[in-house]
C-alpha positions in Angstrom: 0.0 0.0 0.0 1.5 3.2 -0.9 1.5 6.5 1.1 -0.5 9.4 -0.1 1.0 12.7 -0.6 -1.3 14.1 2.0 -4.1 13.3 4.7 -7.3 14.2 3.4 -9.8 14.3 6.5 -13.4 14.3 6.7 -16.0 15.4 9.4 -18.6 12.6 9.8 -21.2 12.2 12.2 -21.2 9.5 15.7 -24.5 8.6 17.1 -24.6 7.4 20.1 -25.4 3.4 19.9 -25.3 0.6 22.5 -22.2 -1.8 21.1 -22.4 -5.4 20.5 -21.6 -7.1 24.0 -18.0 -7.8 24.6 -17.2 -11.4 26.0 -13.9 -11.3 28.0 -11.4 -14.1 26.2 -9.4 -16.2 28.3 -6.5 -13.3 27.8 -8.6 -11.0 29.8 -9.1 -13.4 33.2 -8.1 -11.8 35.8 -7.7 -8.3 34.8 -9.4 -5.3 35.9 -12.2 -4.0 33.9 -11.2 -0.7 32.9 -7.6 -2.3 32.2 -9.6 -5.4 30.1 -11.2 -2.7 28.1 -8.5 -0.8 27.2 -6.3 -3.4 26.3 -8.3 -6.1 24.7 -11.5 -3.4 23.5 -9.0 -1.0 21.9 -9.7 2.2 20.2 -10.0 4.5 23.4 -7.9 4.9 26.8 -7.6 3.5 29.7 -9.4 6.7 31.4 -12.3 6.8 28.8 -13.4 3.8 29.9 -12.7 4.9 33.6 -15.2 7.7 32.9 -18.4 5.4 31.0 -17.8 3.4 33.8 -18.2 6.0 36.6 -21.1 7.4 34.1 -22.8 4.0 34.2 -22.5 3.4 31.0 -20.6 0.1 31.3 -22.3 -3.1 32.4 -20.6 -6.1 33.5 -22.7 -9.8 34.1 -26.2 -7.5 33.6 -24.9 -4.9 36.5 -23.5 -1.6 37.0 -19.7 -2.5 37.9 -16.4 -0.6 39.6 -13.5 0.4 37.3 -11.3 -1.9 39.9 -13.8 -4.8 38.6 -11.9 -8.2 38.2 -13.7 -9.6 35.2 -13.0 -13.3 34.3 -13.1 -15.1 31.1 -16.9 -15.7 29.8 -18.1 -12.2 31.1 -20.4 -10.2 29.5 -19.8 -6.4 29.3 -22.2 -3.9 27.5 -21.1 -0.6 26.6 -23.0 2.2 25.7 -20.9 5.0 23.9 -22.8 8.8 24.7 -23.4 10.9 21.8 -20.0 12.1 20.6 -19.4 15.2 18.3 -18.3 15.0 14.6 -15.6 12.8 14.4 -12.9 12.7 11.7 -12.3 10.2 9.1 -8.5 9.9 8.3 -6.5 7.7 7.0 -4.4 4.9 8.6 -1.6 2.2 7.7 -3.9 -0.6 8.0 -2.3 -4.4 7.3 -4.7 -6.5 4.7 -3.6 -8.8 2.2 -4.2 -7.8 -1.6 -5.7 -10.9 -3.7 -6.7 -8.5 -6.4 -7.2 -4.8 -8.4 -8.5 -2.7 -11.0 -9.6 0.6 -11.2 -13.1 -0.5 -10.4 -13.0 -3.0 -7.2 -10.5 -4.3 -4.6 -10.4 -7.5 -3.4 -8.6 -8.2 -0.1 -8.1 -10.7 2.7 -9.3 -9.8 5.9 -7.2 -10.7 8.9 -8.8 -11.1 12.2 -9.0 -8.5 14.7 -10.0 -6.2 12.2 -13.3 -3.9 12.3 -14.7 -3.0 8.7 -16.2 0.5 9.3 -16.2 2.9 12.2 -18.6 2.3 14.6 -19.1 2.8 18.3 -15.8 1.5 20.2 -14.1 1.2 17.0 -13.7 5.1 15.9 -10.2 4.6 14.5 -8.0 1.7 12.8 -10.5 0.1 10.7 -10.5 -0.9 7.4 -12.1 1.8 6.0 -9.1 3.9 7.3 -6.8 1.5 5.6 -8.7 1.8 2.6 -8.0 5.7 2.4 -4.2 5.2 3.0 -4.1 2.8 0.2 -6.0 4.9 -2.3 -7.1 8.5 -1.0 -8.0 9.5 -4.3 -10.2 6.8 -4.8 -11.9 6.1 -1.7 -11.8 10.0 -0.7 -13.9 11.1 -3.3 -16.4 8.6 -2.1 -16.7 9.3 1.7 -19.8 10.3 3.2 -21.8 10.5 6.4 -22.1 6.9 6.4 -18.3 6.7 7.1 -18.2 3.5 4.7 -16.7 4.2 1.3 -16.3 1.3 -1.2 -18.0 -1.0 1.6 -20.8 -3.6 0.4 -20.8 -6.3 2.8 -19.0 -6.5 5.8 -17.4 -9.7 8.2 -17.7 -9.6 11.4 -14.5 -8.3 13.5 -12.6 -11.3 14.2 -14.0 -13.3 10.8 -11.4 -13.2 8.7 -11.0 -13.5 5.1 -12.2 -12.7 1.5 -14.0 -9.3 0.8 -14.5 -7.3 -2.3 -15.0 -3.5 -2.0 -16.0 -1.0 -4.9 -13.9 2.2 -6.0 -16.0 4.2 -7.3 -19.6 4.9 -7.0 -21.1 3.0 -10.2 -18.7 0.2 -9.5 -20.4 0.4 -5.5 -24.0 0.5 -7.0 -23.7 -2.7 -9.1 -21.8 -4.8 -6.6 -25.1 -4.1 -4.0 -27.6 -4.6 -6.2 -25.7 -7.7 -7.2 -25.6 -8.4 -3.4 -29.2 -7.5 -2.7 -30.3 -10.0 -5.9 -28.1 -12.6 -4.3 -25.9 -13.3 -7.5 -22.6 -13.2 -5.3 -21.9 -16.7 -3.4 -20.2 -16.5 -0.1 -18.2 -19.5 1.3 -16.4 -19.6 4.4 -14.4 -22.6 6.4 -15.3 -23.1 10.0 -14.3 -25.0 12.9 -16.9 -26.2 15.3 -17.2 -27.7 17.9 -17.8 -31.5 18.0 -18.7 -34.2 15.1 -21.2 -34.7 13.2 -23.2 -37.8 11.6 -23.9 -36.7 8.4 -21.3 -35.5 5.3 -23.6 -32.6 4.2 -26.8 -30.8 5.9 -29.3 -28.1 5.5 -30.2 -25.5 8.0 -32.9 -23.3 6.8 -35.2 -21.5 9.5 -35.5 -17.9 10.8 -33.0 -15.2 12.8 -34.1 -12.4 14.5 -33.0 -10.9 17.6 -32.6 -12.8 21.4 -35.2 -12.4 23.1 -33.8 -12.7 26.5 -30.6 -10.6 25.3 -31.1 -8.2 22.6 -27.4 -7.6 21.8 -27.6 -11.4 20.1 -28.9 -13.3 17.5 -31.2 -16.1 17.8 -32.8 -18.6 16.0 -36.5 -17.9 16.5 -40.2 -19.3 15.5 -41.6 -15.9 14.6 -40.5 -12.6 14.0 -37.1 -13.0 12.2 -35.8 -13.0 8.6 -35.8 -16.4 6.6 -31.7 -17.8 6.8 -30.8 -20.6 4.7 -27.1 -22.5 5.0 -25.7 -25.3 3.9 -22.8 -27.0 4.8 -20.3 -29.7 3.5 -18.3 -31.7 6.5 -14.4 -31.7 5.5 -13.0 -33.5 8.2 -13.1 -34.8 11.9 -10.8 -35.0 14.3 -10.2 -34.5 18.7 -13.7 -33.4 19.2 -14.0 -31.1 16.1 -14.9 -30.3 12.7 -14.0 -28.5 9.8 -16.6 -27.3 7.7 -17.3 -25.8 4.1 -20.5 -23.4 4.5 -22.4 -21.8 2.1 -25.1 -19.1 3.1 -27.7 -18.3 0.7 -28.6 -15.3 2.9 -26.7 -12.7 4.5 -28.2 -12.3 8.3 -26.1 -10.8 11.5 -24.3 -13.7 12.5 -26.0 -16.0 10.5 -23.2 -18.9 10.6 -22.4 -18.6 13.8 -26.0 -18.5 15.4 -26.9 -21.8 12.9 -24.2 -23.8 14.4 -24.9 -22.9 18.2 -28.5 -23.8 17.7 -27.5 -27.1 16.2 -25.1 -27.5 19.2 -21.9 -27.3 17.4 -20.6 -23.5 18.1 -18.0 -21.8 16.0 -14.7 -22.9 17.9 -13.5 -19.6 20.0 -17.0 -18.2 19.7 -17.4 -16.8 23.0 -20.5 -14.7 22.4 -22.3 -18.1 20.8 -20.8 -20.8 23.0 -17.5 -22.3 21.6 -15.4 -22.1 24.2 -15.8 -25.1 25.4 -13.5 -27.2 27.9 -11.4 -30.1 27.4 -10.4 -29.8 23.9 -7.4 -30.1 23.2 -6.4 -26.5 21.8 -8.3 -23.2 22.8 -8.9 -20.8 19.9 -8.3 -17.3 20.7 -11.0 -16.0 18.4 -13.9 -17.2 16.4 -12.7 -19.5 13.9 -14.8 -18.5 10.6 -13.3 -17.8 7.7 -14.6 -16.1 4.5 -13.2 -19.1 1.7 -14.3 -18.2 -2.1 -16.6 -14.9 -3.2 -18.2 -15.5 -6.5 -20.1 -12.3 -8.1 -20.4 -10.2 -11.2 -17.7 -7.8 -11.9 -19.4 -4.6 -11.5 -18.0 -3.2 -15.1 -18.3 -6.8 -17.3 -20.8 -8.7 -15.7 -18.2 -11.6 -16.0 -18.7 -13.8 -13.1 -15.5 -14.0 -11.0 -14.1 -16.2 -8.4 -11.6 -15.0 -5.4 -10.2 -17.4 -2.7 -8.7 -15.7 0.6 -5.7 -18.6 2.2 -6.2 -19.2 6.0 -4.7 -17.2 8.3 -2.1 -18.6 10.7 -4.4 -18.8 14.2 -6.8 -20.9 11.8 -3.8 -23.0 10.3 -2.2 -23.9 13.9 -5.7 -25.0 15.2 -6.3 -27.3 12.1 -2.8 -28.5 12.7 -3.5 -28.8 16.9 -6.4 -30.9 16.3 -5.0 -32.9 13.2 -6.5 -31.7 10.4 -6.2 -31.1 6.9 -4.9 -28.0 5.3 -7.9 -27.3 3.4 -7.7 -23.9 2.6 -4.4 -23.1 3.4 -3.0 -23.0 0.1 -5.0 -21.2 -3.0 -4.5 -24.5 -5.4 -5.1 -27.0 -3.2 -8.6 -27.1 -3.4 -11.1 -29.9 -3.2 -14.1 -30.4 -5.7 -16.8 -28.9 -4.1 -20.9 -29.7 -4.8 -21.7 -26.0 -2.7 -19.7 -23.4 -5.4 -19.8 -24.2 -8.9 -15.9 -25.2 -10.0 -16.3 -23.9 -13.3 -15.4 -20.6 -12.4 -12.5 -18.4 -13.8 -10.2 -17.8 -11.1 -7.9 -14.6 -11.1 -4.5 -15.2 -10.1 -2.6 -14.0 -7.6 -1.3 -10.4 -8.4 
């Protein structure tokens, strides 16, 4: 990524949200809350989060807490941010891997640990910022209140792996109406928790919010948007399984709220239940990763087919647990009946 001759900076507005709910990892046991926060929340100082605290805007196990808090590992901890003023969009040196460019899209690899857009707790060092250090000109000229140029989809924070973004508006308009029509096909690799008595399976029901926590997702009878996956076992091995998922739609935590209701949690999923006991490695994050994208190139229309390698947390567990590399390389790739193989592949730049 190249650095631009200048820092172009925008003024954007930050309403004041209620984040996700933050599930202290086995790196935070132990620590104090305002010391977990800081260190393992990011994006704000030790004192800010001294002062929501004293505020009451900081919850920890469903109750007001102390800043001296010792939180342990499996905690829940809500966080309202108050209304802030306009904040500025600049540009940051941001590390993602480059599969692919033109002048219309950019396709990258996603490592973990890395928010997409700015967002409440996560005001600096996302990809977006990235995004305007690698090309100012490009995504510049397309920011906007929104703070998400180029952005059509998003992963979650610590999913890691293939994304395309647009660079420049008509290129941005064709890729989400390609996304809206469902024309792009998303599969990922994840490793859940325990085995399963089937090669291939359906899941196919609705997700809408928890109703007994409504910082979740759920599976649910009534209320929720229609989700459909479908998944392809890989391999089994020490209590776990690797998996080849295809979703056919594109609901919050879709994956990972699918294989918790069928009992077999993302491994490292902390929020969804995969941090289970007695296995033999402990993931340090959610181990989902975004595989293949398949979709229309916003200029052609020629469909196009990008594969993101695993990243090296996902590689050691697979390894840990004796596993295949599936995934791990770009050409070692088995025939799959989930993504059509047909598909031109671009090469690696």
């Amino acid at each position: 990524m190249s650095d631009p001759e200048e820092t172009t900076v925008r003024s954007v507005s930050a309403p004041a949200t209620v984040a996700p709910p933050f599930v202290v990892p086995p790196a935070g046991d132990g620590l104090r809350l305002d010391q977990c926060l800081a260190t393992l929340v990011g994006g704000h100082s030790r004192a800010y989060f001294q002062k929501l605290i004293h505020d009451g805007d900081i919850t920890c196990r469903g109750r007001a807490c102390r800043r001296a808090e010792t939180v342990h590992t499996g905690d829940e901890i809500v966080i309202r941010y108050p209304q802030a003023g306009p904040q500025q969009l600049e540009a940051e040196a941001i590390d993602f891997g480059i599969l692919f460019e033109d002048d219309d899209i950019l396709v990258i690899n996603k490592p973990p640990n890395l928010v997409v857009h700015p967002a409440a707790g996560s005001r600096t060092g996302t990809l977006v910022h990235g995004l305007l250090f690698h090309d100012e000109e490009s995504f510049g000229d397309m920011s906007d209140d929104s703070q998400r140029p180029g952005i059509v989809h998003r992963l979650d924070k610590d999913t890691s792996g293939v994304m395309v973004v647009a660079k420049n508006e008509v290129a941005q308009r064709a890729l989400k109406a390609a996304f809206k029509e469902r024309d792009v096909e998303k599969t990922y690799l994840a490793l859940v928790v325990g085995e399963f008595g089937v090669v291939t399976g359906t899941i196919e029901n609705q997700i809408g919010r928890n109703p007994w926590n409504r910082q979740k997702m759920a599976v649910v009878s009534e209320g929720g948007k229609h989700a459909l996956t479908k998944y392809r076992v890989l391999a089994t091995a020490n209590g776990c399984s690797l998996l080849e998922v295809r979703i056919f739609t594109g609901r919050t935590h879709q994956i990972r709220v699918h294989f918790s209701h069928l009992n077999h949690p993302v491994l490292g999923d902390y929020v969804y239940g995969g941090n289970r006991a007695g296995l033999i490695h402990e993931a340090p994050r959610q181990l989902l990763h975004a595989w293949k994208l398949v979709f229309p190139h916003p200029r052609t229309g020629v469909m196009r087919q990008y594969m993101a390698p695993l990243p090296d947390d996902f590689a050691a567990a697979l390894a840990a647990f004796g596993l295949p590399m599936i995934g791990h390389a770009l050409h070692e790739v088995p025939p799959s009946p989930l993504v059509p193989s047909d598909l031109p592949q671009e090469p690696e730049p």
